[in-house]
MARTIFI-563551 format. One record per residue (C-alpha): residue in one letter; residue number from 1; x, y, z. Coordinates in steps of 0.5 Angstrom, whole numbers. Example, Ala and Ser with C-alpha at 12.3 -4.5 7.8 and 13.67 -1.06 7.14 Angstrom:
PT  aa    i      X      Y      Z
PT   A    1     25     -9     16
PT   S    2     27     -2     14
This chain:
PT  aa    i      X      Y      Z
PT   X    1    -39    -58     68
PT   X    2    -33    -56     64
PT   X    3    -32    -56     57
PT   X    4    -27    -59     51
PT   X    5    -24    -55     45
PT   X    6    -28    -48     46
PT   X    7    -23    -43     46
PT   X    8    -20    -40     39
PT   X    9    -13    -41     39
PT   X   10    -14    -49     40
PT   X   11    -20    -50     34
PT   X   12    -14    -46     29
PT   X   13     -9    -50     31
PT   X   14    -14    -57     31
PT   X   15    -15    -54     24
PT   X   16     -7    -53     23
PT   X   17     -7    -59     24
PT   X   18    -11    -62     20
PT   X   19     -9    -58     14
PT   X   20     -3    -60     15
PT   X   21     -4    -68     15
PT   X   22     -9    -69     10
PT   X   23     -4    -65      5
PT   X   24      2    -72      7
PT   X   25     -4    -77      7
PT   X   26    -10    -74      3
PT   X   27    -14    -81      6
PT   X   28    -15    -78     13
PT   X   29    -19    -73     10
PT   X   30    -25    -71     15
PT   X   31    -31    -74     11
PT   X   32    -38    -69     12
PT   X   33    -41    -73     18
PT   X   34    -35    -73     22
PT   X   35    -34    -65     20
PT   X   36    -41    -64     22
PT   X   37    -41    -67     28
PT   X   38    -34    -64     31
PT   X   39    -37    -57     31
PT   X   40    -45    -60     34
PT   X   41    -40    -63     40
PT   X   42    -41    -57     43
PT   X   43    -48    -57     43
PT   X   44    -47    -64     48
PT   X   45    -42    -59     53
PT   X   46    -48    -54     54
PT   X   47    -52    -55     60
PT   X   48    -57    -59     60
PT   X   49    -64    -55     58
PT   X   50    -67    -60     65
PT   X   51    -62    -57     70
PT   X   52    -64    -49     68
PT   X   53    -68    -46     73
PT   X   54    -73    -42     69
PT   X   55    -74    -35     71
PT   X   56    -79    -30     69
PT   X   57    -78    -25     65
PT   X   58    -79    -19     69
PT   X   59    -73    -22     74
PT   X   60    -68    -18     76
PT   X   61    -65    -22     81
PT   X   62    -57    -24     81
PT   X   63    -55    -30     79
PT   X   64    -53    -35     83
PT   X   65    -47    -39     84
PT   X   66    -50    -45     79
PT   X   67    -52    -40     74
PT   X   68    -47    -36     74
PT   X   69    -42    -43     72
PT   X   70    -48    -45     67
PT   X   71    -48    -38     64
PT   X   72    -41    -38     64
PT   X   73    -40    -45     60
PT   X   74    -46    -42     55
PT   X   75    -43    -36     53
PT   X   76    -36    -40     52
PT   X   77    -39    -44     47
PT   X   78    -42    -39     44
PT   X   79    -36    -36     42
PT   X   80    -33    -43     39
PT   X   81    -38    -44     35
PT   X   82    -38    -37     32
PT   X   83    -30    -38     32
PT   X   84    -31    -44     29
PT   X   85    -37    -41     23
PT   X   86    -32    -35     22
PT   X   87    -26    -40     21
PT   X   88    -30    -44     16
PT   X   89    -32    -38     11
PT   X   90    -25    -37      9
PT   X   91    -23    -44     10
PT   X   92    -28    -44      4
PT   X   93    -26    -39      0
PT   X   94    -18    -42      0
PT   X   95    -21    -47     -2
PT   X   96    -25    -44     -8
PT   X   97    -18    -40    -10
PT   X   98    -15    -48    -10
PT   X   99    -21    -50    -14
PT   X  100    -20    -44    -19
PT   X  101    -13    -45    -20
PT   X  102    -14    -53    -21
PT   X  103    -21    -51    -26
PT   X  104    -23    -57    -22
PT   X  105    -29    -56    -25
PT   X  106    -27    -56    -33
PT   X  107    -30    -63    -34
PT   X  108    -37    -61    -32
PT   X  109    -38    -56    -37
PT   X  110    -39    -50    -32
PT   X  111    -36    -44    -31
PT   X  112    -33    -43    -25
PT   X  113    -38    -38    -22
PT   X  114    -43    -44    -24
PT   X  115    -39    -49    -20
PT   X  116    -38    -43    -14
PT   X  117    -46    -43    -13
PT   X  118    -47    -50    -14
PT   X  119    -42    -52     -9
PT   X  120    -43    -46     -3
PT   X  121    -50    -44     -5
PT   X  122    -48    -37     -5
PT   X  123    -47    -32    -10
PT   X  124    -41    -31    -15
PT   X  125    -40    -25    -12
PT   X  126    -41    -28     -5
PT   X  127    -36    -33     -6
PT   X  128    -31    -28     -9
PT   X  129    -30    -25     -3
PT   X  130    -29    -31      1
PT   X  131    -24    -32     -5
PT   X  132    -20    -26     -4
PT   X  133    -21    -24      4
PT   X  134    -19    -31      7
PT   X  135    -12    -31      5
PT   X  136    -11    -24     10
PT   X  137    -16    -27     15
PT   X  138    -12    -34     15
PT   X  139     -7    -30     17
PT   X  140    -10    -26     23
PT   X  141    -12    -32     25
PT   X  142     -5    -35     26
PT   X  143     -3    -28     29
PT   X  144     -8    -27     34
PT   X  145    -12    -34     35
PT   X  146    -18    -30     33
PT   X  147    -21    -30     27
PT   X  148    -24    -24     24
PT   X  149    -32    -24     21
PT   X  150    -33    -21     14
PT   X  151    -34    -15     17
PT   X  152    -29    -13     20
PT   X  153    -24    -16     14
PT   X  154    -27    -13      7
PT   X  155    -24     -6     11
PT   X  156    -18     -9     14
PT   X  157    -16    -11      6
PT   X  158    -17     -5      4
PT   X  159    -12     -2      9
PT   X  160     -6     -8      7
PT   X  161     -7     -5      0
PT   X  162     -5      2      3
PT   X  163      0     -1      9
PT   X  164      2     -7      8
PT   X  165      0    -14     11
PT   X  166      4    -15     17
PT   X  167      1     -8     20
PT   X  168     -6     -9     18
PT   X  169     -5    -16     21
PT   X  170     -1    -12     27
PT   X  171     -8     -6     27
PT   X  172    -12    -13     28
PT   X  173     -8    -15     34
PT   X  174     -9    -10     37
PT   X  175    -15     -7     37
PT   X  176    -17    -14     38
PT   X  177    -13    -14     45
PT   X  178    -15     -7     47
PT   X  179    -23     -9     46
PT   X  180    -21    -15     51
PT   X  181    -20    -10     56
PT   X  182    -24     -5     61
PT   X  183    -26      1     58
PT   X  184    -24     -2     51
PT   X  185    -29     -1     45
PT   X  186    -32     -6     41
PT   X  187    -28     -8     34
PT   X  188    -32     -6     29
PT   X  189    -30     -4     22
PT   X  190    -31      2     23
PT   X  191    -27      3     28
PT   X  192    -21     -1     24
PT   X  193    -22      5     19
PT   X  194    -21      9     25
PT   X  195    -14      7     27
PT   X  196    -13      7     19
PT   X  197    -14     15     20
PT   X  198     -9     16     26
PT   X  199     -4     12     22
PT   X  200      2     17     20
PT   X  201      2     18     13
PT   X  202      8     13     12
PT   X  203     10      8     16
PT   X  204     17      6     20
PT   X  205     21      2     15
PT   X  206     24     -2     20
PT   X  207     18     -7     22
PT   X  208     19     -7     29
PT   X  209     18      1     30
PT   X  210     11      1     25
PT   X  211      8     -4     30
PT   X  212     10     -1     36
PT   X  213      6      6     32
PT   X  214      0      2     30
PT   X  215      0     -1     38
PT   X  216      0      6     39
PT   X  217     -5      9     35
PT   X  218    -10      3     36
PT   X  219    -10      4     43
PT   X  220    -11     11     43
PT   X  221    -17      9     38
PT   X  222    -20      4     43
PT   X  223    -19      8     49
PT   X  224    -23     13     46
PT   X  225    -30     14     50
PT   X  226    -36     12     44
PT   X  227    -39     17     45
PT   X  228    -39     24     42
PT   X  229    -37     29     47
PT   X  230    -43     35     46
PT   X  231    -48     28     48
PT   X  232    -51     27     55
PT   X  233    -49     20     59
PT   X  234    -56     19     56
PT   X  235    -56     20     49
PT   X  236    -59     27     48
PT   X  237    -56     32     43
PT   X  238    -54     38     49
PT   X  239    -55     44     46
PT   X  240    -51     49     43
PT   X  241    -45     44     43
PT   X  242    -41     46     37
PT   X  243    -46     51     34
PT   X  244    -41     57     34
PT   X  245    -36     53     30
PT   X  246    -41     51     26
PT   X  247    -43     58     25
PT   X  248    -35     62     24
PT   X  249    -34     57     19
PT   X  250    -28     54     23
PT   X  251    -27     46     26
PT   X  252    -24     40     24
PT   X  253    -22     38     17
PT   X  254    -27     32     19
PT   X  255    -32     36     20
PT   X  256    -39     32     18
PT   X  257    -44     36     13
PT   X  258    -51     37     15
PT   X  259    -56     31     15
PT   X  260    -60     29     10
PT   X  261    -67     26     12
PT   X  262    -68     18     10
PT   X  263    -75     15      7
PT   X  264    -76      9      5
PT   X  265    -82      5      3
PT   X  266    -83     -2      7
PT   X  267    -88     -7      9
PT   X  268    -92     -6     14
PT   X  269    -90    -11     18
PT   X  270    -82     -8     18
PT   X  271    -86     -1     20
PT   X  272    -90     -4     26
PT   X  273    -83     -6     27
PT   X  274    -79      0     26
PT   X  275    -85      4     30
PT   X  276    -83      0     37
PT   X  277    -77      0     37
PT   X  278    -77      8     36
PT   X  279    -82      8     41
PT   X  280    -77      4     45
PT   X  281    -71      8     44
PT   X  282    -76     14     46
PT   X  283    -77     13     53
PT   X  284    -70     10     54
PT   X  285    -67     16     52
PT   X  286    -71     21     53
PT   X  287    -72     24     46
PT   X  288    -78     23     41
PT   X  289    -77     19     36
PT   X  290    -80     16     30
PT   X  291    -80     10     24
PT   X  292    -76     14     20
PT   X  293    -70     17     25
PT   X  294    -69     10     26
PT   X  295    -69      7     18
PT   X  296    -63     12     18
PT   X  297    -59     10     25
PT   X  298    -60      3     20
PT   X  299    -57      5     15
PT   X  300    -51      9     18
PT   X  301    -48      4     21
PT   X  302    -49      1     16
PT   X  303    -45      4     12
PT   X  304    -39      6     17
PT   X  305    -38     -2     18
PT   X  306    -37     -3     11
PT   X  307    -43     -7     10
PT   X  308    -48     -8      7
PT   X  309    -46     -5      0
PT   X  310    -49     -4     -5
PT   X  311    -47    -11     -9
PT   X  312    -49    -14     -2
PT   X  313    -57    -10     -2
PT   X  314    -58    -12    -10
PT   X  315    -57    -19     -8
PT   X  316    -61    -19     -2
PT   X  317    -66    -15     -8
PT   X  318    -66    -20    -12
PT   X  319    -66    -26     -8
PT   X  320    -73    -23     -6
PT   X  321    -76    -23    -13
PT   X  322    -73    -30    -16
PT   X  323    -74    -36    -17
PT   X  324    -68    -42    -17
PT   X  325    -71    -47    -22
PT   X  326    -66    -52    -23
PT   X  327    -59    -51    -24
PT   X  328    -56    -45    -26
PT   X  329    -62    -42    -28
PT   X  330    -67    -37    -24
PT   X  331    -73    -35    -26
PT   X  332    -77    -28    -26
PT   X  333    -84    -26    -26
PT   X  334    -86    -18    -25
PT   X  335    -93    -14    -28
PT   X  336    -90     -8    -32
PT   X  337    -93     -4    -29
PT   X  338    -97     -3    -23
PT   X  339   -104     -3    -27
PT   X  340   -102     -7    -32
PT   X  341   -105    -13    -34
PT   X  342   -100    -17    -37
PT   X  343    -95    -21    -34
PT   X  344    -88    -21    -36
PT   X  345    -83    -28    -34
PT   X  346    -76    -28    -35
PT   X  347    -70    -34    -34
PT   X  348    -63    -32    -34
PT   X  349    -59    -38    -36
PT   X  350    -51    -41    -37
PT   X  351    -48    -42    -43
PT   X  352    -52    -41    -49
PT   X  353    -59    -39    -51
PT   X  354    -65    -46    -51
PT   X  355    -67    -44    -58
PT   X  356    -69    -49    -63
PT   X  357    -64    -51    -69
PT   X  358    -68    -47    -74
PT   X  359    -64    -40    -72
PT   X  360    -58    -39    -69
PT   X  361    -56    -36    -62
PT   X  362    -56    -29    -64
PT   X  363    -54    -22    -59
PT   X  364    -60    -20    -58
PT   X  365    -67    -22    -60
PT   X  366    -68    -27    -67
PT   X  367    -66    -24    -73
PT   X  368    -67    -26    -80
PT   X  369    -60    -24    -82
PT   X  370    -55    -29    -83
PT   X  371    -48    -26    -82
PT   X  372    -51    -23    -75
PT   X  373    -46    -26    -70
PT   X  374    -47    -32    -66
PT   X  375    -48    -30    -59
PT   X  376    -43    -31    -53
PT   X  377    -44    -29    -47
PT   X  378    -44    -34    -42
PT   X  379    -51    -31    -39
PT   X  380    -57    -30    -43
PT   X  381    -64    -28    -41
PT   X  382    -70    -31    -44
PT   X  383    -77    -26    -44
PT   X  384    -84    -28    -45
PT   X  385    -89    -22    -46
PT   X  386    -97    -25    -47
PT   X  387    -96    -20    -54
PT   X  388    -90    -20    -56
PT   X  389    -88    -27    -54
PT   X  390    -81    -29    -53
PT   X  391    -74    -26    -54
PT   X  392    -66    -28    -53
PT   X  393    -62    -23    -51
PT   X  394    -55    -22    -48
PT   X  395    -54    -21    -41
PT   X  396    -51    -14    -43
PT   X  397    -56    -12    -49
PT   X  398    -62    -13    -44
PT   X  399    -67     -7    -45
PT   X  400    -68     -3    -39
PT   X  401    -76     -5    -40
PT   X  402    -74    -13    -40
PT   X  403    -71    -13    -34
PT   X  404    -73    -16    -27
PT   X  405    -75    -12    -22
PT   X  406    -69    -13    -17
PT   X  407    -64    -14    -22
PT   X  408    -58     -8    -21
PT   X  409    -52     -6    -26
PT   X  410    -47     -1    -23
């Protein structure tokens, strides 16, 4: 079995293409249906479920020659569709900017962030890093054949503003070749930073000798074993290691400060979690461990891909404690405190306070004055509380003690 259009190059240049037909001749537009099902035709090259010989789970036998053909075809289209997922994210996002400059949305009586969440179902935020990402990653796609994920291109952007784009795109290339070869670390966005660092402070002018020095310094960075070097092949810390430096007040300049322990309160569920895959890493490694170490492990790597970040983390917060009620408007319930019994409901909504025509919109709850100024602010809360009834303010007045759990301001 072989299959059609599943390596990167051809779905970006397939894509390319099109773009540049439907702007000579916007009736060839792909209609939902005929785009939905570009992408499922790879579904119909995988390997019929039928043919696939079911093994059990604790076999460890070779593959035979039918399996490594059907793996072989598996993993290639795994690869498309990932390409082609990464690929429509920024297609998204220049669409949105297309969008944004045109004010399609003008005749809709919607903000641009109302039109963003109503057309991709994400955030404003969301949508905006798409905006603001795609040109760079539109770029590295036509560069390398290969389209970077989100994480990889929100540390890639903020190394273009320091070099420039034509070497980021350069970085991109060849950290992403040099993953390809044996022995070549993974790309990660951490990685990238990394080859950031082993960057001189300014580059060559000429453009040709800044690539063959960022080639230079990404291929030493992709070259380096992941590994530290006071670790055992398994894992372990080895003893000592870099303890009289440490004590003599020498090393490197990149030294790292002393650990700090992390805890969190999590569902029980996510505990149990946490708890085997610590058992898990003990006995592969040798190293007793527990909940907590592996909770801290997380949030590491987290933070050296550059992601998620804080924005990232509220939204996800948040999405757990509201409720989308109908468009635009999303709505809050939350006790107080824990041993309260009144309960507190809250409704951020668009454009203007839903009050009656008695009084004016005001800034914050309603007042009897009338030189107060009318409101506008584009987002507004509404709160109902069981004693003190209801209350408007503007997104910016709202008291700590009104708002919902979940909701962060930085």
């Amino acid at each position: 079995m072989t299959v059609e259009t599943t390596n990167r190059a051809d779905l970006l240049n397939r894509a390319r293409k099109g773009n540049r037909a439907v702007k000579n001749n916007a009736a060839h537009l792909p209609d939902l249906t005929s785009a939905v099902s570009g992408v499922a035709e790879l579904a119909d090259q995988l390997p019929d479920l039928d043919d696939v010989r079911e093994v059990p789970e604790d076999d460890r036998s070779p593959l035979d020659e039918t399996e490594a053909r059907q793996r072989a075809v598996t993993e290639r289209v795994i690869h498309a569709a990932l390409a082609a997922g990464d690929a429509a994210i920024w297609v998204i996002g220049k669409a949105l900017t297309v969008a944004a400059k045109g004010k399609f949305h003008r005749d809709q009586g919607m903000t641009f962030d109302e039109y963003a969440r109503a057309e991709t179902g994400k955030s404003p935020a969301h949508a905006r890093r798409w905006m603001d990402g795609a040109p760079l990653a539109l770029a590295v796609a036509a560069a390398t054949s290969s389209t970077p994920p989100e994480g990889h291109v929100r540390p890639l952007r903020k190394i273009e503003k320091e070099i420039g784009t034509r070497p980021a795109i350069e970085l991109y290339r060849s950290a992403d070749k040099a993953s390809g070869e044996k022995g070549g670390r993974k790309v990660t966005g951490a990685v990238l930073v990394e080859i950031r660092k082993e960057l001189p402070a300014e580059l060559p002018e000429d453009a040709e000798e800044a690539a063959a020095v960022v080639r230079e310094a990404a291929r030493r960075v992709m070259t380096k074993p992941s590994a530290p070097e006071d670790s055992s092949p398994n894992g372990e810390k080895t003893e000592g290691g870099n303890e009289d430096q440490e004590q003599s007040g020498e090393g490197s300049e990149a030294s790292t400060p002393p650990p700090v322990r992390v805890s969190a309160l999590v569902p029980a569920s996510v505990a149990a979690t946490l708890d085997e895959w610590a058992g898990y890493l003990s006995l592969g490694h040798r190293v007793p461990l527990d909940s907590s170490d592996v909770l801290a492990v997380a949030v590491e790597l987290a933070v050296s891909n550059g992601a998620p970040s804080l924005q990232l983390l509220s939204e996800r917060i948040e999405a757990q404690h509201a409720e989308h009620i109908s468009r635009g408007v999303d709505r809050f319930e939350w006790r107080p405190s824990p041993r309260s019994k009144s309960v507190r409901t809250a409704e951020r909504r668009p454009k203007g306070h839903p009050a009656t025509k008695r009084w004016a919109p005001r800034c914050t709850a309603p007042t009897e004055s009338a030189s107060a100024p009318p409101c506008d602010e584009l987002v507004i809360w509404k709160v109902d509380d069981e004693k003190r009834g209801t209350s408007f303010y503007c997104d910016k007045h709202l008291p700590a003690e009104d708002t919902p759990p979940g909701i962060w301001r930085d």
